[in-house]
ChimeraX commands (.cxc) that place a marker at each C-alpha (Angstrom):
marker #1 position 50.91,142.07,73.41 radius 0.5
marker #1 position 51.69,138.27,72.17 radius 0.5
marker #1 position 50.41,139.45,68.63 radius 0.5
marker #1 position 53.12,143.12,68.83 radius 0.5
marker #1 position 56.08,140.76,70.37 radius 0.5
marker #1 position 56.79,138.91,67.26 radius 0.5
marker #1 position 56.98,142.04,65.38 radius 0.5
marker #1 position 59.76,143.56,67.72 radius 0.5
marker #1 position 61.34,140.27,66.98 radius 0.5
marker #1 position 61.34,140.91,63.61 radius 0.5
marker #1 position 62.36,144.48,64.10 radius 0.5
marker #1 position 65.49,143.82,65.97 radius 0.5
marker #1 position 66.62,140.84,64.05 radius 0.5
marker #1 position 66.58,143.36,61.05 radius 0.5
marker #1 position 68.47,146.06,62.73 radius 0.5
marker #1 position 70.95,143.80,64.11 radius 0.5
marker #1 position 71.60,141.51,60.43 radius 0.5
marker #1 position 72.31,145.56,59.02 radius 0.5
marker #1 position 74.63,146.26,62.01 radius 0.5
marker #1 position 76.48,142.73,61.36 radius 0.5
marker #1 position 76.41,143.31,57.41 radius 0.5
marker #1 position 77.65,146.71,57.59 radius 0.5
marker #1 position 80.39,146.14,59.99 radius 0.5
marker #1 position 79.03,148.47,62.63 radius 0.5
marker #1 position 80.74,146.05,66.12 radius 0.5
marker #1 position 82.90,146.46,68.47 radius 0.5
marker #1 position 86.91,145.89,68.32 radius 0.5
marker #1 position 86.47,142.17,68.98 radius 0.5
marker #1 position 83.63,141.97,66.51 radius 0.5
marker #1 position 81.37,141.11,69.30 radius 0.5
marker #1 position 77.41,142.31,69.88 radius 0.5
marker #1 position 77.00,143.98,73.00 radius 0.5
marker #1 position 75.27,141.53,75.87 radius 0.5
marker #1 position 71.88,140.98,75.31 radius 0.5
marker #1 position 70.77,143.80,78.21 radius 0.5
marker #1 position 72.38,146.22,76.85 radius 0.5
marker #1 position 70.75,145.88,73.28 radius 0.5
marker #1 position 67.54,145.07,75.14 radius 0.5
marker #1 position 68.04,148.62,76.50 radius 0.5
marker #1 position 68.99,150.06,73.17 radius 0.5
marker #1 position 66.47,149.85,71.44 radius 0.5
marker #1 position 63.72,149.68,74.07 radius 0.5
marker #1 position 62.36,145.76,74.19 radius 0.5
marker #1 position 62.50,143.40,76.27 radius 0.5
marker #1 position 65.48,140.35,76.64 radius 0.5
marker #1 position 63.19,137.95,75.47 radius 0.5
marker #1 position 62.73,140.00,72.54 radius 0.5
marker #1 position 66.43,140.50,71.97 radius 0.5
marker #1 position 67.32,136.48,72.37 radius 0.5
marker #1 position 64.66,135.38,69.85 radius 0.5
marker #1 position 66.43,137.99,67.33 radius 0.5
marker #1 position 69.38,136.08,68.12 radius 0.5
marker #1 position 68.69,133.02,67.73 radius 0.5
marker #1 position 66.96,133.67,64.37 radius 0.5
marker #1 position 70.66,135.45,63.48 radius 0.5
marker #1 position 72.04,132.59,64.88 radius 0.5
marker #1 position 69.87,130.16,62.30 radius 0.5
marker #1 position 71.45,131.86,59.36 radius 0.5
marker #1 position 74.93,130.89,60.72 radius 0.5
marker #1 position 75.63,134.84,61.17 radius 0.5
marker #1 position 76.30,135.34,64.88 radius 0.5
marker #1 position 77.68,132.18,67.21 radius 0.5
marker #1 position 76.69,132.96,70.80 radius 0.5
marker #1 position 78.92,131.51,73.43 radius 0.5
marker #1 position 77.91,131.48,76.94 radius 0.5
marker #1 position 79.95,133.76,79.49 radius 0.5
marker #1 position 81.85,135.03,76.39 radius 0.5
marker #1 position 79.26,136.64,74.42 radius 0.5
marker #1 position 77.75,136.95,70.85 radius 0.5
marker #1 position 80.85,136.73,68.03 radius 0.5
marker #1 position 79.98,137.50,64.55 radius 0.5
marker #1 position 80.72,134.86,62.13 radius 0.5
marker #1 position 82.37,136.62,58.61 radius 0.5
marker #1 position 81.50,133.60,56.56 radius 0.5
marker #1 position 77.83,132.83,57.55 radius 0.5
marker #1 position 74.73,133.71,55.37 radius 0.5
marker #1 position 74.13,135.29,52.47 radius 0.5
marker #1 position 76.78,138.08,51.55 radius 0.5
marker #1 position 75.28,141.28,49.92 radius 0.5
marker #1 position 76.03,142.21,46.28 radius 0.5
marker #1 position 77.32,146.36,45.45 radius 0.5
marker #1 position 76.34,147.02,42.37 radius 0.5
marker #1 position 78.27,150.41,40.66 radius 0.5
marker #1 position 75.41,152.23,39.91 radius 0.5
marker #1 position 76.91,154.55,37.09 radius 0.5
marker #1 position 76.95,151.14,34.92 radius 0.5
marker #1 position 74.18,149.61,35.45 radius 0.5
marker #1 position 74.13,147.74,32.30 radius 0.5
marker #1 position 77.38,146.01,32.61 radius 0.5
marker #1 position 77.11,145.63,35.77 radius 0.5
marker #1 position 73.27,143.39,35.42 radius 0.5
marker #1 position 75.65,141.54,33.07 radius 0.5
marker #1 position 78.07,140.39,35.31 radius 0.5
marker #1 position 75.45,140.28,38.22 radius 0.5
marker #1 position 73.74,137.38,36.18 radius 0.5
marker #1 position 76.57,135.61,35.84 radius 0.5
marker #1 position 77.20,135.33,39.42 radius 0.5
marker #1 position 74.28,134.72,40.82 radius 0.5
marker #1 position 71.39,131.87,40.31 radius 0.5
marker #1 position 67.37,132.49,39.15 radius 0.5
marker #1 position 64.18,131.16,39.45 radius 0.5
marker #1 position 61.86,131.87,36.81 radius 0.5
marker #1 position 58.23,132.54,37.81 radius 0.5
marker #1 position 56.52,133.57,35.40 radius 0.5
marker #1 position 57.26,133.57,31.43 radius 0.5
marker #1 position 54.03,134.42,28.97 radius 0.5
marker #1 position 52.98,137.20,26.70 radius 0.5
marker #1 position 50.24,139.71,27.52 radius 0.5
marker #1 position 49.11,143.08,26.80 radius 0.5
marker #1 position 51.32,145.68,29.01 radius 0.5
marker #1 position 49.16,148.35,30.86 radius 0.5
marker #1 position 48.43,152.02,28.84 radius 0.5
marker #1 position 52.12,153.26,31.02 radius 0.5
marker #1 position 54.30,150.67,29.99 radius 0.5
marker #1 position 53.45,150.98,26.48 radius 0.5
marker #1 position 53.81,154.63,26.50 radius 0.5
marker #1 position 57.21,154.32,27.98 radius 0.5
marker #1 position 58.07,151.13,25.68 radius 0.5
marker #1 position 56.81,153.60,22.12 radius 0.5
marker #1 position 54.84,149.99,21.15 radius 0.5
marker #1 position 52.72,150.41,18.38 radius 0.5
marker #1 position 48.75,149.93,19.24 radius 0.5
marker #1 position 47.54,146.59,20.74 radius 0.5
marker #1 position 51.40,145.41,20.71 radius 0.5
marker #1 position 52.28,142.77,23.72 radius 0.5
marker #1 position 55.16,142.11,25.02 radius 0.5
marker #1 position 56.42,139.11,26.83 radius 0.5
marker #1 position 56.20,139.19,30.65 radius 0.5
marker #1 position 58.05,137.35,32.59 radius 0.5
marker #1 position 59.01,137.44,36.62 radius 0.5
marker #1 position 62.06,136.04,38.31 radius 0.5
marker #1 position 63.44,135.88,41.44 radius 0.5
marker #1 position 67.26,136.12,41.91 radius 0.5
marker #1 position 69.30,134.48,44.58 radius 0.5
marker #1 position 72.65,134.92,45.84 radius 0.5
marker #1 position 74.15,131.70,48.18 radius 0.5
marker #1 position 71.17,130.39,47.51 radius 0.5
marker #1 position 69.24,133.17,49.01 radius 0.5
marker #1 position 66.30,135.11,47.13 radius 0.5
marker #1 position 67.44,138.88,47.15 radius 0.5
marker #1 position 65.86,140.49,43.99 radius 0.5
marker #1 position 62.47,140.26,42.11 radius 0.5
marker #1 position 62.31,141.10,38.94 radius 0.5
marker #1 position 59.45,142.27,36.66 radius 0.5
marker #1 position 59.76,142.65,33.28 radius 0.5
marker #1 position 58.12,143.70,30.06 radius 0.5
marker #1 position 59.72,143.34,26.42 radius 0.5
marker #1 position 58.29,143.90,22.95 radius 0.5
marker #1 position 56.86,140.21,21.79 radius 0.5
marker #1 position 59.14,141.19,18.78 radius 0.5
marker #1 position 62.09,140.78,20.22 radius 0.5
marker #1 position 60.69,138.31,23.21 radius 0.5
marker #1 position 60.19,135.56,20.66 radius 0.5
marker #1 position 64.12,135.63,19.70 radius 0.5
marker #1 position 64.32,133.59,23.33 radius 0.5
marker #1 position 62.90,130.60,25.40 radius 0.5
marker #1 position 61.69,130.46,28.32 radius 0.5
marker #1 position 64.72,128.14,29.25 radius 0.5
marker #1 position 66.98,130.50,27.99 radius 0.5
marker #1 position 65.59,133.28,30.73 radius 0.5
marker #1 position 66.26,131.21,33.29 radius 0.5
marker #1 position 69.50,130.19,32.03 radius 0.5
marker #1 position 71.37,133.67,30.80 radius 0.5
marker #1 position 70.70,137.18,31.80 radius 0.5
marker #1 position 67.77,139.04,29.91 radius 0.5
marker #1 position 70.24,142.08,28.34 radius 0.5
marker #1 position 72.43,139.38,26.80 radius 0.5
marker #1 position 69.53,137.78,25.59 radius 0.5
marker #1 position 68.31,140.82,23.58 radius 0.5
marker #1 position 71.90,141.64,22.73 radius 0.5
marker #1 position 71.65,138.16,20.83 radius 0.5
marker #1 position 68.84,138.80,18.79 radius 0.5
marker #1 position 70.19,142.13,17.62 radius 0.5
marker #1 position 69.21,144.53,19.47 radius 0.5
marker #1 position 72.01,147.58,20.10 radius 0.5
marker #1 position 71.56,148.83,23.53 radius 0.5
marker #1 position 72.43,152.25,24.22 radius 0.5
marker #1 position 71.23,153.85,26.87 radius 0.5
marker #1 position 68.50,153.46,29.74 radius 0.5
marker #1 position 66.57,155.41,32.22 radius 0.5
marker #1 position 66.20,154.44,36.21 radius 0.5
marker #1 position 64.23,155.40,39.03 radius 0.5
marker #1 position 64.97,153.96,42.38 radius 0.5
marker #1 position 62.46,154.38,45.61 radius 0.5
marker #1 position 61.26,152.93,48.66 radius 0.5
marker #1 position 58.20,150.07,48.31 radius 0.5
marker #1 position 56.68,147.59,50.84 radius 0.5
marker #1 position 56.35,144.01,49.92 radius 0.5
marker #1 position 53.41,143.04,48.96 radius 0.5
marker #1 position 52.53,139.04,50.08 radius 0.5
marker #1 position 53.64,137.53,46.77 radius 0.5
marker #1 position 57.03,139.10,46.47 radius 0.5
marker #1 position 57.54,139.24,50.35 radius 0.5
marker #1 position 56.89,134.96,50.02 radius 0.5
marker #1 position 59.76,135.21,46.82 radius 0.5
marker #1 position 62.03,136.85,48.88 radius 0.5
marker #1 position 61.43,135.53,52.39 radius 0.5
marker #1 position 60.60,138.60,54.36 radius 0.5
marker #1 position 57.33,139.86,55.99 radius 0.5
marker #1 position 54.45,141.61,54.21 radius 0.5
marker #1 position 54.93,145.13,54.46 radius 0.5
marker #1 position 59.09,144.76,54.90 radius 0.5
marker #1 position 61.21,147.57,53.34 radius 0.5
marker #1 position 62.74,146.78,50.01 radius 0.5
marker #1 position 64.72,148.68,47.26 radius 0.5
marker #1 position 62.61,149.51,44.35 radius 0.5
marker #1 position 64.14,150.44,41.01 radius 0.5
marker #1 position 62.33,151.10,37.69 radius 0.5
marker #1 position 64.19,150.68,34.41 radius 0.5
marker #1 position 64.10,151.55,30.79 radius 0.5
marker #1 position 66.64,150.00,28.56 radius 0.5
marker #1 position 66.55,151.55,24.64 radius 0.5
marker #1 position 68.31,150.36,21.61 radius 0.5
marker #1 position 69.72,152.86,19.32 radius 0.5
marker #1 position 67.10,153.82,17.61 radius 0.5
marker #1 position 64.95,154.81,20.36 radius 0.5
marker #1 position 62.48,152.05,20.68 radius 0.5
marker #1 position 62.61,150.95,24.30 radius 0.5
marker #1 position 63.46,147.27,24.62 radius 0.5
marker #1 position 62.90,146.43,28.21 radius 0.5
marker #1 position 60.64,147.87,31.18 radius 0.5
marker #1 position 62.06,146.61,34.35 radius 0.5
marker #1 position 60.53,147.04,37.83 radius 0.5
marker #1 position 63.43,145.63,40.06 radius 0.5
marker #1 position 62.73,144.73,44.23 radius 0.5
marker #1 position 65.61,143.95,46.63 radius 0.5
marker #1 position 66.67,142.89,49.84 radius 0.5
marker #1 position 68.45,145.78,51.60 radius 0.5
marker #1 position 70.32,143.72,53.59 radius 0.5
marker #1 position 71.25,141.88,50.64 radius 0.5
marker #1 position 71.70,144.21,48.11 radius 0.5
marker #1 position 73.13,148.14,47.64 radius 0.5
marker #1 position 73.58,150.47,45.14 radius 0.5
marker #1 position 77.30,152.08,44.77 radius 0.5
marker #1 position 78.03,155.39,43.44 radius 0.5
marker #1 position 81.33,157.15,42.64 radius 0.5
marker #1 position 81.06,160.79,43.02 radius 0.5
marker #1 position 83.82,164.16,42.59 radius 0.5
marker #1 position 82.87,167.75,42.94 radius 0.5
marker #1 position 82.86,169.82,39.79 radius 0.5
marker #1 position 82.49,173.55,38.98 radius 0.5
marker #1 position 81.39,175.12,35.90 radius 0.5
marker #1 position 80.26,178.78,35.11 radius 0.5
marker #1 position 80.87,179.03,38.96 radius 0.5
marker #1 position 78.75,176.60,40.21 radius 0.5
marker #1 position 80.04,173.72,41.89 radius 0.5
marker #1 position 78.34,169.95,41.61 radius 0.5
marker #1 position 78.40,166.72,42.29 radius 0.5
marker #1 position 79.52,164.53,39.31 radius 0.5
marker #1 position 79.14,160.94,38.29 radius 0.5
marker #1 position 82.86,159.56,38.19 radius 0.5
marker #1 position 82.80,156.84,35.40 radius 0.5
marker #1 position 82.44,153.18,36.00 radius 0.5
marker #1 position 85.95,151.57,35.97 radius 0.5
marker #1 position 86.49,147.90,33.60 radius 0.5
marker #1 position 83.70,145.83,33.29 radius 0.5
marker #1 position 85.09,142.97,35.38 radius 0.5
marker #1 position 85.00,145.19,38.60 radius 0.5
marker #1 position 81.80,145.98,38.51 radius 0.5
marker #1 position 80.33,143.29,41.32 radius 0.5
marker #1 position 81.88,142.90,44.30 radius 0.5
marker #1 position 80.81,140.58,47.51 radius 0.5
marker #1 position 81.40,142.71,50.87 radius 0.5
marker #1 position 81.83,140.51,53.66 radius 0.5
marker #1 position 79.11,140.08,56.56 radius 0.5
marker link #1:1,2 radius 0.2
marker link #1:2,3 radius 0.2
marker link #1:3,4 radius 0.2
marker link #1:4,5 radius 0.2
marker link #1:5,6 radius 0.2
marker link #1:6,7 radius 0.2
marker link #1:7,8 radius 0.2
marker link #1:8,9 radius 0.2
marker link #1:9,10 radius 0.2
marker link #1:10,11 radius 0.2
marker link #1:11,12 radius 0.2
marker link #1:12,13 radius 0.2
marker link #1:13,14 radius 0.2
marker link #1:14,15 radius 0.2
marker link #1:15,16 radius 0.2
marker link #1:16,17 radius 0.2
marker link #1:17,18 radius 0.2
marker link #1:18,19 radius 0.2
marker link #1:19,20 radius 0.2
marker link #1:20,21 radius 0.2
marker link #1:21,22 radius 0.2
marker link #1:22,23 radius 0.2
marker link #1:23,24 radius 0.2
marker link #1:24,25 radius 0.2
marker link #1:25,26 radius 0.2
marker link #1:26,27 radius 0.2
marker link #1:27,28 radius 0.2
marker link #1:28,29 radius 0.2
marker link #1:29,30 radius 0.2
marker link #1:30,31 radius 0.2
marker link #1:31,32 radius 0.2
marker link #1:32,33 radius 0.2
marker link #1:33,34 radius 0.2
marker link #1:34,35 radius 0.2
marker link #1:35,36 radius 0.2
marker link #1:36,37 radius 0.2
marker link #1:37,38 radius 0.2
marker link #1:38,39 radius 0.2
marker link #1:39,40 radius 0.2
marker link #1:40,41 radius 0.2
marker link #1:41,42 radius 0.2
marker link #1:42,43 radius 0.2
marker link #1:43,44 radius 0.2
marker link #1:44,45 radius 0.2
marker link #1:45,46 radius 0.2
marker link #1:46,47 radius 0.2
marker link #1:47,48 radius 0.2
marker link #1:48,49 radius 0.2
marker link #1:49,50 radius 0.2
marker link #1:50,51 radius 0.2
marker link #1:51,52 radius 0.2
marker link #1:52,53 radius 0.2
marker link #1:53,54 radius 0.2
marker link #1:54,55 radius 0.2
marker link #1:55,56 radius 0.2
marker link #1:56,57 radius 0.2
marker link #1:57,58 radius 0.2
marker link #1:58,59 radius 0.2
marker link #1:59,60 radius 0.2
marker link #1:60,61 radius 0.2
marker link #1:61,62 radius 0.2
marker link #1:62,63 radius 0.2
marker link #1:63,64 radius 0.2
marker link #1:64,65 radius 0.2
marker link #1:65,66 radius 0.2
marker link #1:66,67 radius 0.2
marker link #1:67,68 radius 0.2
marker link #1:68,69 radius 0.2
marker link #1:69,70 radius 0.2
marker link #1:70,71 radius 0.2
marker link #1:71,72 radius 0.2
marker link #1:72,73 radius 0.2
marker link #1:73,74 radius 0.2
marker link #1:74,75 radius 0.2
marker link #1:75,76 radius 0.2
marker link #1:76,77 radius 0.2
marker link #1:77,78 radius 0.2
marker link #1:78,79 radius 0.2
marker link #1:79,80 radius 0.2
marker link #1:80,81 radius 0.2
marker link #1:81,82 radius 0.2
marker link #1:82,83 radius 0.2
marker link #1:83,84 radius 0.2
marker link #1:84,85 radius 0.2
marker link #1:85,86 radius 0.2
marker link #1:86,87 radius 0.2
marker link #1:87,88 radius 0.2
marker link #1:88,89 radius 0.2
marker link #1:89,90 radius 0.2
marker link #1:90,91 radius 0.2
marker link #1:91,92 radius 0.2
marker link #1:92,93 radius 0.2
marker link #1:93,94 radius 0.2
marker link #1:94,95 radius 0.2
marker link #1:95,96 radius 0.2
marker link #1:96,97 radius 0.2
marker link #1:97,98 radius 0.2
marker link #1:98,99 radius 0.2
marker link #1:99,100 radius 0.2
marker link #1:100,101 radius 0.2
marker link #1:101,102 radius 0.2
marker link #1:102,103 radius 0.2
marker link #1:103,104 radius 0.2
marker link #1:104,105 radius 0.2
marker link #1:105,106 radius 0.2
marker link #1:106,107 radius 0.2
marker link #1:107,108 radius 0.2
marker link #1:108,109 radius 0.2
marker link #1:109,110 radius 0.2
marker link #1:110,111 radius 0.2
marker link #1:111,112 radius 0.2
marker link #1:112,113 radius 0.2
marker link #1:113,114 radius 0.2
marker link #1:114,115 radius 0.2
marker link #1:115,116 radius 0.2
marker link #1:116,117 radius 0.2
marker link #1:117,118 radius 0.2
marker link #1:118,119 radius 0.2
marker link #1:119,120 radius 0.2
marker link #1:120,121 radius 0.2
marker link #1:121,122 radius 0.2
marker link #1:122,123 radius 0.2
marker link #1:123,124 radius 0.2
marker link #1:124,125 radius 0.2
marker link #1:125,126 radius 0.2
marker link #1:126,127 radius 0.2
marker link #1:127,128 radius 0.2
marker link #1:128,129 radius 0.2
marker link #1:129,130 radius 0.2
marker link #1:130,131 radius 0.2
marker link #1:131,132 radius 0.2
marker link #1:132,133 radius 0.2
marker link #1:133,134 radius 0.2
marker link #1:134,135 radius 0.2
marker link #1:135,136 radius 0.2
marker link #1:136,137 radius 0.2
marker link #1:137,138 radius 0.2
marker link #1:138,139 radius 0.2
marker link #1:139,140 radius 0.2
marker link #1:140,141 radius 0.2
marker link #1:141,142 radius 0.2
marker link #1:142,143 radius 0.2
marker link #1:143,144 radius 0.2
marker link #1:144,145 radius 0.2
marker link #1:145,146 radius 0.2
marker link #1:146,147 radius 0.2
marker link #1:147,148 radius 0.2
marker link #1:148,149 radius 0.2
marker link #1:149,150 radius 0.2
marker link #1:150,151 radius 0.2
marker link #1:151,152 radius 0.2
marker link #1:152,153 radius 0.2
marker link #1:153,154 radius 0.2
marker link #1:154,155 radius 0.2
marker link #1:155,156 radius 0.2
marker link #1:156,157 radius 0.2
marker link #1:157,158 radius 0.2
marker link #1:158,159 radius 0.2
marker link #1:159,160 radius 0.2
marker link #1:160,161 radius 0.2
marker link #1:161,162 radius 0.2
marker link #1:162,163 radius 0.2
marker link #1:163,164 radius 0.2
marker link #1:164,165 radius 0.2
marker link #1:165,166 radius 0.2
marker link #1:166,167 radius 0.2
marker link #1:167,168 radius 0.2
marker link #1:168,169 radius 0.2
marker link #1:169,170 radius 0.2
marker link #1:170,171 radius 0.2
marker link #1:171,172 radius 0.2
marker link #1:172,173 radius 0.2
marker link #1:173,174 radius 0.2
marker link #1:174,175 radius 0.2
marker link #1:175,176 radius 0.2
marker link #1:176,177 radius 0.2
marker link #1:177,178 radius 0.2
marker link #1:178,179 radius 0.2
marker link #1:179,180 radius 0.2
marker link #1:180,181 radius 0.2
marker link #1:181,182 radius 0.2
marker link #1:182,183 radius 0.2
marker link #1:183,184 radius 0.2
marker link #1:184,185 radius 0.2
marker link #1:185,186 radius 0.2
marker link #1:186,187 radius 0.2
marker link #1:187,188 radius 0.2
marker link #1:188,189 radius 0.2
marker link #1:189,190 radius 0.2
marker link #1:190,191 radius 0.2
marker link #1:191,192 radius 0.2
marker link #1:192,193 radius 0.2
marker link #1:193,194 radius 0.2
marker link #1:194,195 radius 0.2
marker link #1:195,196 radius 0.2
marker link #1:196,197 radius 0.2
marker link #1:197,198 radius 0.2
marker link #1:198,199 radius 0.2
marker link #1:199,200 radius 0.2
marker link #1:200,201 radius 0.2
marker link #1:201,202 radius 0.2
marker link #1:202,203 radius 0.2
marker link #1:203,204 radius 0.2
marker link #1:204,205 radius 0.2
marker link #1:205,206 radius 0.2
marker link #1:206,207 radius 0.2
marker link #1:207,208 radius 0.2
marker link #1:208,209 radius 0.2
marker link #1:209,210 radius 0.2
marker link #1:210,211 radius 0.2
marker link #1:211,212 radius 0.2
marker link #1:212,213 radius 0.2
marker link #1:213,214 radius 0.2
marker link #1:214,215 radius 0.2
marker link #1:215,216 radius 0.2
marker link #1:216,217 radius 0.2
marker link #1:217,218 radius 0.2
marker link #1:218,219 radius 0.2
marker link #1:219,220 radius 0.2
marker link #1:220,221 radius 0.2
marker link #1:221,222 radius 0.2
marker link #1:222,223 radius 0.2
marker link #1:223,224 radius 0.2
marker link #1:224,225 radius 0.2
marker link #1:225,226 radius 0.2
marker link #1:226,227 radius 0.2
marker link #1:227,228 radius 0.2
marker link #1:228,229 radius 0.2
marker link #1:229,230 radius 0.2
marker link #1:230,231 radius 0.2
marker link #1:231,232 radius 0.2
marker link #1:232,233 radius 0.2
marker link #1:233,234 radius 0.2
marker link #1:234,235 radius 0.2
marker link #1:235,236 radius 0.2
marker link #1:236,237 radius 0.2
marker link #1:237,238 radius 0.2
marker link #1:238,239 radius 0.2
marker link #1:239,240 radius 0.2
marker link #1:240,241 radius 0.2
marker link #1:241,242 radius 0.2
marker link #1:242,243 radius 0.2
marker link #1:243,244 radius 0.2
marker link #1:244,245 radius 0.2
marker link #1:245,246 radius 0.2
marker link #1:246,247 radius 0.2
marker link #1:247,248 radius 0.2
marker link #1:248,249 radius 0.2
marker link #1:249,250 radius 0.2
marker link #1:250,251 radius 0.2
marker link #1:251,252 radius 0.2
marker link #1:252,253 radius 0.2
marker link #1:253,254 radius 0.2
marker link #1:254,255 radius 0.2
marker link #1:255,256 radius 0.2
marker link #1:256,257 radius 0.2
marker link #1:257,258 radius 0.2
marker link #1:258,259 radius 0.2
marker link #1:259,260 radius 0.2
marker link #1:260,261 radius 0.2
marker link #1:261,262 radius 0.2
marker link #1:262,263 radius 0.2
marker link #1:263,264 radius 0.2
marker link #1:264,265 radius 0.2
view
C-alpha cells in the first residue's frame, strides 16, 4: 500500500488543482471538508490532506482551521486559452507573454516522416531544437521542433531563446501561409515529465504542427506537449446549413491582440 498511497496523492491533488482552475466551488469559493472529498472520490483523509497541502505549497488553496479550505484567485500559475482557429497569431502573441528555456539547439538529420511531411530534398537536415515554455515562472509546454537548415541558419541559438520561432522565420523571409495540426492525448515520458514538473506517465496535451510558406515547402514541424491544467485550447463555433445539411463551423478568430487571455485560478 505505502508504494499505491503516493499515487492517490497525486491523483487527487490533480483533480482538485482542475476543480480550483476551472472554477468548479461552492458559493463561498470554499472546498468541501476534507471527509467529504475523502468520501468523494474514495481515499482515505490522509490521502486528501497531503493533496492539500501540496495545493497549499503552490499558494492555491489557504486552509484555515474550523473555517475550512478557501481558494486563493491569485496563487500559482494561471492557465493560458489559446483561440485555436488562429493558431499562428496566437503562438505569436503567446511568445511574447510568456518566458523559455532553450534545451536543445543543433542540426541533425530529421527521421524518413518528418522529411516527408517537411518536402526536404534528399539527405537535407534541419535544425532541431527543444524548449520548454513557462508561464509565472512555471514550465507548461515542451516544444519540439524541426526546420529546414536553410532557413535555420538565418537565426542563433540566442535568438530562439529570445523571440518566438514563427517571427524568426518571418525575418528571414519566409511567407507563412497556412499550417496543418493534430492534437491528441500522450503520457510523459521521464525527460519531458522532469521539463515540466509532473510524474512519468501524467496526461498532457499533445499537438503536432505543420507550418508552410507560400510556396508549399513546409517550414516548421512542431510536436507541442502541455500542461492541462496549465494550458487549453479555445474554439469558437456556429451552426451552419448548406444543401440541407447542417454543421458546425469555425467562427473566425477576432484581432490579433485578443488572442491570449489569462483565466483566473
Amino acid at each position: 500500500m505505502a508504494g499505491v498511497e503516493p499515487s492517490k496523492t497525486r491523483q487527487v491533488y490533480l483533480v482538485l488543482r482542475d476543480r480550483i482552475a476551472g472554477g468548479r466551488l461552492d458559493d463561498q469559493g470554499t472546498l468541501p471538508p476534507e471527509q467529504a472529498l475523502a468520501a468523494e472520490y474514495g481515499v482515505s483523509r490522509v490521502t486528501v490532506r497531503r493533496a492539500l497541502a501540496e495545493l497549499e505549497q503552490e499558494g492555491l488553496i489557504a486552509r484555515r482551521r474550523g473555517a475550512g479550505t478557501f481558494v486563493l484567485g491569485a496563487g500559482g500559475a494561471k492557465p493560458i486559452v489559446a483561440d485555436f482557429s488562429d493558431v499562428l497569431a496566437n503562438l505569436v502573441a503567446m511568445g511574447r507573454e510568456t518566458a523559455v528555456r532553450l534545451l536543445a539547439f543543433d542540426y541533425r538529420e530529421p527521421s524518413a516522416a518528418i522529411a516527408s511531411t517537411l518536402k526536404l530534398n534528399a539527405g537535407e537536415k534541419t535544425q532541431f531544437s527543444v524548449r520548454v515554455r513557462l508561464i509565472d515562472g512555471q514550465p507548461f509546454s515542451h516544444l519540439t521542433t524541426h526546420v529546414p537548415q536553410r532557413i535555420g541558419v538565418t537565426y542563433t541559438e540566442a535568438d530562439l531563446a529570445a523571440r518566438p520561432l514563427l517571427s524568426l522565420l518571418e525575418r528571414s523571409g519566409v511567407q507563412i501561409e497556412r499550417a496543418t495540426q493534430e492534437v491528441t492525448a500522450v503520457l510523459a515520458t521521464p525527460d519531458v515529465a522532469a521539463a515540466l514538473d509532473v510524474e512519468v506517465g501524467s496526461a498532457l496535451l499533445g499537438t503536432t504542427r505543420t507550418v508552410f510558406a507560400a510556396d508549399g515547402s513546409g517550414v516548421e514541424h512542431l510536436s507541442a506537449l502541455y500542461r492541462p491544467d496549465r494550458y487549453a485550447l479555445h474554439m469558437e463555433m456556429v451552426r451552419t446549413e448548406a444543401a440541407g445539411v447542417r454543421r458546425w463551423a469555425t467562427v473566425l478568430a477576432p484581432a490579433a491582440g485578443d488572442r491570449i487571455t489569462k483565466k483566473a485560478s
